[in-house]
C-alpha positions as CSV (number, residue, x, y, z in Angstrom):
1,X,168.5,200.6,104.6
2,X,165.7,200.0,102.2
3,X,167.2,196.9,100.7
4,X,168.0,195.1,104.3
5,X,164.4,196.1,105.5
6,X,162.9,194.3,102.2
7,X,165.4,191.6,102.7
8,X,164.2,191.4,106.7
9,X,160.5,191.3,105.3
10,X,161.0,188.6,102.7
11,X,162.7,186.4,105.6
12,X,160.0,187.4,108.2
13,X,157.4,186.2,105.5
14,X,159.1,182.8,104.7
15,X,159.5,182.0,108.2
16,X,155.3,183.1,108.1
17,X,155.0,180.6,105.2
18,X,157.2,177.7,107.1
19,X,155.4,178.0,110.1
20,X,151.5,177.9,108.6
21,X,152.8,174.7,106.5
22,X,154.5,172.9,109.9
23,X,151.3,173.9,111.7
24,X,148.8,172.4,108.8
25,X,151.1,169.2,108.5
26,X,151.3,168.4,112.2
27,X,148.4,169.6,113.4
28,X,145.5,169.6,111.1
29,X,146.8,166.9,108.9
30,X,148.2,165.0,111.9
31,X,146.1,162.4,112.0
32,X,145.6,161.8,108.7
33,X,149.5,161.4,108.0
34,X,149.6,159.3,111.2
35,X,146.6,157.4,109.4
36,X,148.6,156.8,106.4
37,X,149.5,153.0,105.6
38,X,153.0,154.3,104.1
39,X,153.5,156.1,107.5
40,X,156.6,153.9,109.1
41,X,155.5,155.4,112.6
42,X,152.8,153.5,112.8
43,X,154.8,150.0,112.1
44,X,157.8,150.8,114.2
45,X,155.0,152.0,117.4
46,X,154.5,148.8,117.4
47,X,157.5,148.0,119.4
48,X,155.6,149.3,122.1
49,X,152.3,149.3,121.7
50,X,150.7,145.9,121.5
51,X,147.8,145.9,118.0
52,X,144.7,145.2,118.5
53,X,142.6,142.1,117.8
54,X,140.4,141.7,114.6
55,X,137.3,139.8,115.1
56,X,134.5,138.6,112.6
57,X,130.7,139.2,113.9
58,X,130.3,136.5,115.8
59,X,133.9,137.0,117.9
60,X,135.9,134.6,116.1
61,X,140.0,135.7,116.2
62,X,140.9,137.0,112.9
63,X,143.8,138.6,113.5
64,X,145.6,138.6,117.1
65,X,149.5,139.7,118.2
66,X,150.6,136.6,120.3
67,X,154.3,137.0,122.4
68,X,156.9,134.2,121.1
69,X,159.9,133.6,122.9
70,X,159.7,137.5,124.3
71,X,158.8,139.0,120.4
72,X,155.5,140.5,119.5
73,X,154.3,138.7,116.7
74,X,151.3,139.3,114.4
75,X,149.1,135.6,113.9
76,X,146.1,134.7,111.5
77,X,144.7,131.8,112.6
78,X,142.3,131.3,109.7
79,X,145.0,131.4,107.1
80,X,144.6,132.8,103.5
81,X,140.5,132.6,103.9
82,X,140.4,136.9,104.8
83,X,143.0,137.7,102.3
84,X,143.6,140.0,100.5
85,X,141.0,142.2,102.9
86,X,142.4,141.5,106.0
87,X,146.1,142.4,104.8
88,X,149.1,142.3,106.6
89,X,151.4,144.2,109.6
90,X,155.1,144.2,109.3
91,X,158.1,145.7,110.4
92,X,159.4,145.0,107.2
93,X,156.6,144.8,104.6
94,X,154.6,147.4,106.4
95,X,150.9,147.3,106.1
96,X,148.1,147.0,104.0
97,X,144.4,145.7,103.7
98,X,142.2,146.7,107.3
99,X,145.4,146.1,108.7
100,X,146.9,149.5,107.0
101,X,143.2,151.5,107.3
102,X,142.4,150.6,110.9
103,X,145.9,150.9,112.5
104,X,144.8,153.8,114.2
105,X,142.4,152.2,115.9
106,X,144.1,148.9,116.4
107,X,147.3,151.3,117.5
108,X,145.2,153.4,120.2
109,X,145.5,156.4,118.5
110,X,142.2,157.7,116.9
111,X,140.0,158.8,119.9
112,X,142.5,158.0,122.3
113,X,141.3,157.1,126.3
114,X,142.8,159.4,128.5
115,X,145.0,156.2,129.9
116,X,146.4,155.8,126.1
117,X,146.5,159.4,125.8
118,X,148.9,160.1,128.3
119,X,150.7,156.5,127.9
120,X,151.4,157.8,124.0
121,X,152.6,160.8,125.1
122,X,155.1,159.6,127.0
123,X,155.9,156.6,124.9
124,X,154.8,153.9,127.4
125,X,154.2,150.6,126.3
126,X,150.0,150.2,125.8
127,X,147.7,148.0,124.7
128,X,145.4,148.9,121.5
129,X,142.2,148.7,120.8
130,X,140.1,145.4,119.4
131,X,137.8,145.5,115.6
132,X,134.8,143.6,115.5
133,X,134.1,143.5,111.6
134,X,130.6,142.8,109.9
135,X,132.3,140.0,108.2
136,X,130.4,136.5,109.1
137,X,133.7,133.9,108.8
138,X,130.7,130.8,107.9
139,X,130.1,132.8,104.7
140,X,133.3,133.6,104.6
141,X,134.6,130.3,104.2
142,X,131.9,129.4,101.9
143,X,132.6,131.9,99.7
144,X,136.8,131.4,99.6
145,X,136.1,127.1,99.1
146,X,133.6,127.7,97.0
147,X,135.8,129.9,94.4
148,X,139.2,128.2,95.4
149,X,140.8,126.8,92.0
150,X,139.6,129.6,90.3
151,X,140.0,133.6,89.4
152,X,137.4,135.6,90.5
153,X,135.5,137.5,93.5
154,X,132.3,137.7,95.9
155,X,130.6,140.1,97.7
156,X,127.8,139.6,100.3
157,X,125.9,142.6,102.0
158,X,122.8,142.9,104.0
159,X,120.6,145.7,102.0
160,X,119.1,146.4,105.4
161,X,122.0,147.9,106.9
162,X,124.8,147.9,103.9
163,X,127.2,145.2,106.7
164,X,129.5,143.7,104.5
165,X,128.9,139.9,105.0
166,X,131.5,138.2,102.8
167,X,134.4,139.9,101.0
168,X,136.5,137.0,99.0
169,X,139.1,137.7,96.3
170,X,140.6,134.3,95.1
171,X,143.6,133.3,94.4
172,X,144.5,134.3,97.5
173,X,147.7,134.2,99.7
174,X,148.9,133.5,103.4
175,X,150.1,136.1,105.5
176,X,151.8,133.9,108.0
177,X,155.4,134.4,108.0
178,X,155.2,136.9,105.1
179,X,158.4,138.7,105.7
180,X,160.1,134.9,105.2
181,X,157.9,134.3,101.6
182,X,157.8,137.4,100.2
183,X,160.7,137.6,97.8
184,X,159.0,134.0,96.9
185,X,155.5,135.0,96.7
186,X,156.8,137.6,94.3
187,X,159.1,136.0,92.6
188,X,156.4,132.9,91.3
189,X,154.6,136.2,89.7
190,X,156.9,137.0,88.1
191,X,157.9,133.7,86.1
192,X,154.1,133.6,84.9
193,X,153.3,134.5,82.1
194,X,150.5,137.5,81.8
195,X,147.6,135.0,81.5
196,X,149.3,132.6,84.0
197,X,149.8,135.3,86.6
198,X,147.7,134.8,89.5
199,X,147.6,137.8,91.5
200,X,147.0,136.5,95.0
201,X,147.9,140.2,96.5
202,X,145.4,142.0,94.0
203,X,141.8,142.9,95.9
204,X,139.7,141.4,92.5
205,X,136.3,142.5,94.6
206,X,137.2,146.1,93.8
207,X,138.9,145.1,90.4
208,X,137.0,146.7,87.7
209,X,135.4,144.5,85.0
210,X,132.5,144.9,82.1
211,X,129.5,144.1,83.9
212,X,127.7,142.1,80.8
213,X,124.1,141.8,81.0
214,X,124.0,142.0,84.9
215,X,123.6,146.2,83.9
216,X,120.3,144.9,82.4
217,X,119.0,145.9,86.0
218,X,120.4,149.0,86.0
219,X,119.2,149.7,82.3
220,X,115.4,148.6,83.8
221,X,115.1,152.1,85.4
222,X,115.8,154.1,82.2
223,X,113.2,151.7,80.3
224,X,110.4,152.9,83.3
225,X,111.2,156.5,83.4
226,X,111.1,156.8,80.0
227,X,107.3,155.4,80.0
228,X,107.9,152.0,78.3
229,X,104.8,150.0,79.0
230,X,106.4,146.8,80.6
231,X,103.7,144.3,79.3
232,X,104.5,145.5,75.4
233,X,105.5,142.7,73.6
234,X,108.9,142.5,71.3
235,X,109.7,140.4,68.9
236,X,113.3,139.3,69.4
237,X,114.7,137.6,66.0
238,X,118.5,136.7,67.6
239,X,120.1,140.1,66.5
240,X,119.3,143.5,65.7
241,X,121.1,146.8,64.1
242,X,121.1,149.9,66.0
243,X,123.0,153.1,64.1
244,X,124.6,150.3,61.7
245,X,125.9,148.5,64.6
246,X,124.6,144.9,64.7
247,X,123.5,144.0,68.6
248,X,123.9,140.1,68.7
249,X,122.4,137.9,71.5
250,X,124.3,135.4,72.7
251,X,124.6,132.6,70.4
252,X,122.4,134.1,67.9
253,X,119.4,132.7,70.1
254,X,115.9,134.2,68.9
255,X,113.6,134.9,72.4
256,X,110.5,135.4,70.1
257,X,108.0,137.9,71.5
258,X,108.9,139.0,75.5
259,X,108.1,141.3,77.3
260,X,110.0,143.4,79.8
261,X,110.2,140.6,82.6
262,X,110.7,137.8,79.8
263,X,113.2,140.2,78.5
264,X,115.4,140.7,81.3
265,X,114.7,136.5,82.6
266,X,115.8,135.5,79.2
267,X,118.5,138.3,79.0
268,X,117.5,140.0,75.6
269,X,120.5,142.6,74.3
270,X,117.9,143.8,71.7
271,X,115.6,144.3,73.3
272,X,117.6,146.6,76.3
273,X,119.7,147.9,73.6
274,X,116.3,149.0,71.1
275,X,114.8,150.5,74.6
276,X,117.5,152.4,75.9
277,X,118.2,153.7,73.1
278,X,114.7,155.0,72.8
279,X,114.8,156.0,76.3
280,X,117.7,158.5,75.6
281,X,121.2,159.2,76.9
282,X,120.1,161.8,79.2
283,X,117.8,159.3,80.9
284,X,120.5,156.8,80.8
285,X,122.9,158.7,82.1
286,X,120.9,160.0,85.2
287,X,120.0,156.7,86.4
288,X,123.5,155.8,86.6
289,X,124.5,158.3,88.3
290,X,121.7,157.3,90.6
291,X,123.4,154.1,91.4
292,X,127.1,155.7,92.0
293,X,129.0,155.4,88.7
294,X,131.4,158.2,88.3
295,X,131.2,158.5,92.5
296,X,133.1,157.8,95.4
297,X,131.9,155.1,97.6
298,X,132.2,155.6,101.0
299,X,133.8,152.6,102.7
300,X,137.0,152.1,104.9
301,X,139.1,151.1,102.0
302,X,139.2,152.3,98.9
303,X,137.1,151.3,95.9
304,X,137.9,152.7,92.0
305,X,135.0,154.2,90.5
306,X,132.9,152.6,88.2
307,X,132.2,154.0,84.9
308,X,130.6,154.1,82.1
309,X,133.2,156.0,79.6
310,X,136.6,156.0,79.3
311,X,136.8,159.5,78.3
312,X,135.2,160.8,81.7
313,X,133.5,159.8,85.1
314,X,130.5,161.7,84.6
315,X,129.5,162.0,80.9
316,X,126.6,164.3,80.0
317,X,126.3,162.8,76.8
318,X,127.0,159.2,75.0
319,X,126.6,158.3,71.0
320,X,124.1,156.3,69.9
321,X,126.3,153.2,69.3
322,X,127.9,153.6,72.8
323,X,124.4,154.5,74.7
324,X,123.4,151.1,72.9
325,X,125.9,148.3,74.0
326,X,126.1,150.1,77.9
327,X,122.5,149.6,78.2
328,X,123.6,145.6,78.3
329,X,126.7,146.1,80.1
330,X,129.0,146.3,77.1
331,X,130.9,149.3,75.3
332,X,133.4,151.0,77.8
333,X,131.5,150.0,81.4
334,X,133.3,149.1,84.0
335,X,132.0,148.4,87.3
336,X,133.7,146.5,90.5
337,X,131.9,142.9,91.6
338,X,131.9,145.2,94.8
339,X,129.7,148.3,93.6
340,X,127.3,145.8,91.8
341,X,127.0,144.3,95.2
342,X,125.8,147.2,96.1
343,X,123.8,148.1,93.3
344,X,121.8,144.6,93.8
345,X,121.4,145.3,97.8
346,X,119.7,148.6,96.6
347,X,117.3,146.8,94.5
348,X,116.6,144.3,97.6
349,X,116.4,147.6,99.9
350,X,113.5,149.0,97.9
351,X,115.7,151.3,95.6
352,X,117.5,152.9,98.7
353,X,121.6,151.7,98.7
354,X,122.9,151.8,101.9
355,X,126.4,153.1,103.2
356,X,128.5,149.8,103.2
357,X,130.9,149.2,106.0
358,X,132.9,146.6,107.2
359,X,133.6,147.9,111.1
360,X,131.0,147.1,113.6
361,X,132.5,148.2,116.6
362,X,135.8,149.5,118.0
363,X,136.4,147.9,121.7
364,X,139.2,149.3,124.2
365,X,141.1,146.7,126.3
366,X,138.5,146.5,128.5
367,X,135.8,145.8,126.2
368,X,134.0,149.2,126.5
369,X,132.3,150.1,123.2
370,X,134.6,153.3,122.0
371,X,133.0,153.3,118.2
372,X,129.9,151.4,116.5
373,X,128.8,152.1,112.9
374,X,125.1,153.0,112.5
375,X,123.1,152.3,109.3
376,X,123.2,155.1,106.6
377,X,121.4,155.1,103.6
378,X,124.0,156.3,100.8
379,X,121.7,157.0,97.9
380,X,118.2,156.7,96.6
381,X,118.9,154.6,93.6
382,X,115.4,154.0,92.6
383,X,111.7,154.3,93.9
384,X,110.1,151.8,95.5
385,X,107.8,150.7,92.5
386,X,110.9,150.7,90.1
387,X,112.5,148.3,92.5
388,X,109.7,146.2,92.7
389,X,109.4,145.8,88.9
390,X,112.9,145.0,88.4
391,X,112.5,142.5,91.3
392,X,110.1,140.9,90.2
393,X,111.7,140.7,86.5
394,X,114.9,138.8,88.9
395,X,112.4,136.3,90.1
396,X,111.4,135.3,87.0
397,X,114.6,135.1,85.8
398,X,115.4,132.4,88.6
399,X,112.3,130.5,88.1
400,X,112.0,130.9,84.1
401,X,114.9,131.8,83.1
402,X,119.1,132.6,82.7
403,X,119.2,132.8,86.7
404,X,117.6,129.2,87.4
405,X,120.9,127.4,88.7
406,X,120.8,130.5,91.6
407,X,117.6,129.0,92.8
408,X,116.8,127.8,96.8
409,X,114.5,125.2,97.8
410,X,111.6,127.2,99.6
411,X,113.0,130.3,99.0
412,X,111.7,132.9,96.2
413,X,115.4,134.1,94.8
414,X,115.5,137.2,92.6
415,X,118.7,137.1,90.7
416,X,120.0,137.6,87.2
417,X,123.2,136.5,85.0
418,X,125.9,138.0,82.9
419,X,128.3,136.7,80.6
420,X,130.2,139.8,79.8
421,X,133.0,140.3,76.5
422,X,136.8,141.4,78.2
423,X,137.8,141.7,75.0
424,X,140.5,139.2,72.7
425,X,139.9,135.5,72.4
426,X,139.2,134.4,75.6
427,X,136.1,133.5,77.9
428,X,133.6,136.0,78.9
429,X,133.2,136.8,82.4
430,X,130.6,134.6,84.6
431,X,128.3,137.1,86.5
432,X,125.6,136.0,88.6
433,X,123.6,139.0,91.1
434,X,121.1,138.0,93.8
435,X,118.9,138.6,96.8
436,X,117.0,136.5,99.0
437,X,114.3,136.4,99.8
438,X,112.6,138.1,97.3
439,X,109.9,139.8,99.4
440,X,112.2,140.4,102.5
441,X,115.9,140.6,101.6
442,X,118.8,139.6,103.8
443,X,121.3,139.1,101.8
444,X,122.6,140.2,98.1
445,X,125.6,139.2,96.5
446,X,127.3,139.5,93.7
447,X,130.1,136.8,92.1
448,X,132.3,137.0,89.1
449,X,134.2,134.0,88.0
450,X,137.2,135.3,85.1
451,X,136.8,134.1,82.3
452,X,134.2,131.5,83.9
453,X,131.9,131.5,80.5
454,X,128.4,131.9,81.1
455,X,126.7,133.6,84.7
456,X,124.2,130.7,85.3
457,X,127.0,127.8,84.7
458,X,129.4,129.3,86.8
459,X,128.9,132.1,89.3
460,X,125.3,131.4,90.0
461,X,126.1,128.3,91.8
462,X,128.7,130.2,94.4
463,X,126.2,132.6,95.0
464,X,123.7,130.3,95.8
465,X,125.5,128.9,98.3
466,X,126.3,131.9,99.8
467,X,122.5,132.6,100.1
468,X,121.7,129.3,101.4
469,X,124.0,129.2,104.7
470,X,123.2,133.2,104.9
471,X,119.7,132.0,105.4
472,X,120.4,128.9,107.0
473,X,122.3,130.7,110.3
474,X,119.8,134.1,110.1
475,X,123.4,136.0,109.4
476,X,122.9,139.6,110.1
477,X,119.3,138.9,110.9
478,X,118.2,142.2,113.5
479,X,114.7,141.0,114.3
C-alpha cells in the first residue's frame, strides 16, 4: 500500500508540475509567445484578420494589405527605401522587421477593443489596428539615395524626444513579391564572394563596428572628470608611445600644440590616448557605462550591445594598452551607427539620452488613439557643462577642422569624424556624427560608409544632407 500511495503522490505531483507550466505558457507568457515573430499563429490569423496599415509621421502609406482578385495581399508602395526596418509579412516567409514586432498591434491583439475581443474569440474576420511611426519618409528618402551604391547606415533622431527620424541600412532589398524572389535574393548571396556579399537583409544600423575617433566625444567626459584643464596646451609630434605601444595619428600628421577643442577638431589620438590614460580606467569605464555600453537599449526592435571588451560587457578594469587605443575608438570597441546616434543626440540633449522609439501612435479602425509613446529620458549621460564643452569642441571641429565638409549655410553644426581600423588590408570605416543646430538641437545623426576611407570625405556629406532637409521642413519640430 505504501508503494501505490508514493506512486499516486509522484503522479498527483507531475500532473501539479504540468499544470503550473500549461498555466505559465498560456497564460502569463501568452502574449509574449503570441508576440513572437517565429509564432506561425500570428501569420496564418491573417486569413482572417485584415493587418493594419503602417504610416510614416506625416501619414504617408508605408505598408498597407490591399484585396487582389479576392486574396489579401500585403503592398509597400515606397519600395526597398524602409527596408530592412520595415520588414516583411508572409504566409510563407513569415515575418520580420516592425512587421514581426508590431504584429500584435497591427493583428488587434495587444489591448484588444472589446469589438476585437469578442470577434477573436470567436474567430471572426476583423480589421487590425493602424502604426503611425516617427519615421519622416523626406529624410527617409534622402538618407536611402544618398547612400544607394554603397555599404553602410544612417540614423537620425530628435534629442528632444529620442523619435527616430531616419533609419537606412543600404544595400537594401524589395519586399514586393518576396515569396516569388526569395530563393533568388538568396541565392545571388550566395555566389558572392565574402567581400562581394551584399547583405541586403542585414539591419547594418544596429551592425556593430569600431567606432574610430568618433569615441573622442565619449572619451571628452573622462578627460573633464578627471580635472584636465581644457585650455592646456599639447604638443602633438604625429605619434606617441604609451606602455611601449606606439599611438600613430593618421598619416603621421603632427597637430603641433592644441588644446582640448583643437584636439578633438583636428582629431588628435595622442593626445586622447596620453589623457585617458592619465584619466584612469576606472574613470573611463564609468563614463561609458554612462552612455549605455554593456546595456540594453530599450527600443521595439532589438539592438546588440555595444562594448568596449571582448572578454565582457561590463569590465571593471582595462590594461593600459587597451584603456589607450579605446579612448580613440580603437582596441576591441564596438558600437552600432544606431547607439552612437544616440550617444550624439545625448550630447545635443544637454547630456540627458532619451528613450528612442520608432512608434508614435497605435490607431483602431476608426482612428481613435488606442496607444501614443511619451518622451522618456533613458540616461543621464553627462552634465549639462560637460555637454557644452564637448559641443562646443564639435563646432569647431565643423568650422576649423576634420568635420568641415558636414557644415550648413547659416547654421552652426557641431559634428565630428572618424576613420576607424576593421582590421586586414582594407579601407577604414567613414564616420561622421552631428547635431544641428548647435545651440538648439533638432536633429542628430550618425552615418557610417564601409570601408568609405576617411569620415569628412565620405559620411559627412550624407549627413549633411540629412540635416539640411531636417531643417529645411522643421521635421519633428514641437514648438
Amino acid at each position: 500500500m505504501r508503494g501505490v500511495r508514493q506512486v499516486a503522490l509522484g503522479m498527483a505531483f507531475s500532473f501539479f508540475v504540468l499544470s503550473l507550466g500549461l498555466v505559465y505558457w498560456q497564460v502569463v507568457q501568452a502574449d509574449t509567445l503570441l508576440q513572437n515573430p517565429a509564432n506561425r499563429r500570428l501569420i496564418l490569423m491573417e486569413s482572417r484578420v485584415t493587418r493594419g496599415g503602417i504610416f510614416d509621421r506625416n501619414g504617408e502609406i508605408i505598408a498597407q494589405t490591399q484585396t487582389v482578385e479576392g486574396k489579401k495581399v500585403r503592398t509597400y508602395p515606397k519600395g526597398e527605401m524602409f527596408e530592412p526596418v520595415l520588414g516583411y509579412s508572409s504566409v510563407k516567409l513569415g515575418s520580420a522587421g516592425l512587421e514581426g514586432s508590431l504584429a500584435d498591434w497591427l493583428l488587434g491583439i495587444k489591448n484588444a477593443t472589446p469589438t476585437q475581443a469578442v470577434q477573436q474569440l470567436f474567430a471572426l474576420p476583423r480589421q487590425g489596428n493602424d502604426v503611425v511611426l516617427t519615421l519622416d519618409s523626406r529624410l527617409q528618402n534622402i538618407a536611402y539615395n544618398a547612400l544607394k551604391g554603397k555599404k553602410g547606415a544612417a540614423v537620425a533622431i530628435d534629442p528632444r524626444t529620442g523619435e527616430v527620424l531616419a533609419m537606412v541600412s543600404q544595400p537594401s532589398f524589395n519586399p514586393t513579391n518576396l515569396d516569388q524572389r526569395w530563393s533568388e535574393l538568396i541565392s545571388q548571396e550566395e555566389k558572392r564572394s565574402l567581400a562581394e556579399k551584399q547583405r541586403p537583409l542585414e539591419h547594418r544600423y544596429f551592425s556593430l563596428f569600431p567606432p574610430g575617433s568618433t569615441m573622442k566625444v565619449v572619451t571628452s567626459a573622462a578627460l573633464f572628470r578627471s580635472g584636465v584643464n581644457t585650455t592646456d596646451l599639447y604638443q602633438c609630434q604625429g605619434s606617441t608611445i604609451i606602455n611601449g605601444q606606439v599611438i600613430p595619428e593618421q598619416n603621421d600628421k603632427a597637430h603641433g600644440w592644441v588644446n582640448y577643442n583643437m584636439a578633438l577638431a583636428e582629431s588628435c589620438n595622442t593626445y586622447f590616448a596620453t589623457f585617458g590614460v592619465q584619466a584612469g580606467d576606472k574613470t573611463f569605464l564609468s563614463v561609458v557605462k554612462g552612455f549605455g555600453f554593456g546595456q540594453k537599449i530599450p527600443f521595439e526592435l532589438n539592438v546588440p550591445r555595444s562594448s568596449i571588451t571582448k572578454e565582457s560587457m561590463n569590465p571593471t578594469t582595462l590594461n593600459t594598452n587597451l584603456l589607450a587605443a579605446s579612448t580613440f575608438g580603437q582596441g576591441e570597441v564596438l558600437v552600432s551607427p544606431f547607439h552612437m546616434a544616440l550617444m550624439t543626440a545625448g550630447i545635443a540633449n544637454h547630456g540627458v539620452i532619451m528613450t528612442p522609439h520608432i512608434v508614435e501612435r497605435v490607431l483602431n479602425s476608426s482612428q481613435d488613439v488606442l496607444f501614443e509613446q511619451k518622451p522618456e529620458p533613458w540616461l543621464t549621460a553627462l552634465s549639462k557643462e560637460e555637454a557644452d564643452k564637448i559641443t562646443s569642441a564639435m563646432v569647431t571641429a565643423v568650422t576649423d577642422g576634420t568635420a568641415a565638409p558636414g557644415a550648413l549655410p547659416n547654421v552652426q553644426v557641431a559634428g565630428k569624424t572618424g576613420s576607424a581600423e576593421p582590421g586586414g588590408d582594407v579601407l577604414t570605416h567613414a564616420w561622421y556624427i552631428s547635431f544641428a543646430p548647435a545651440d538648439d538641437p533638432q536633429i542628430a545623426v550618425a552615418v557610417i560608409v564601409e570601408n568609405g576611407g576617411t569620415g569628412g570625405g565620405n559620411a559627412a556629406p550624407i549627413a549633411r544632407q540629412i540635416m539640411q532637409e531636417a531643417l529645411n521642413q522643421k521635421v519633428g519640430d514641437k514648438k
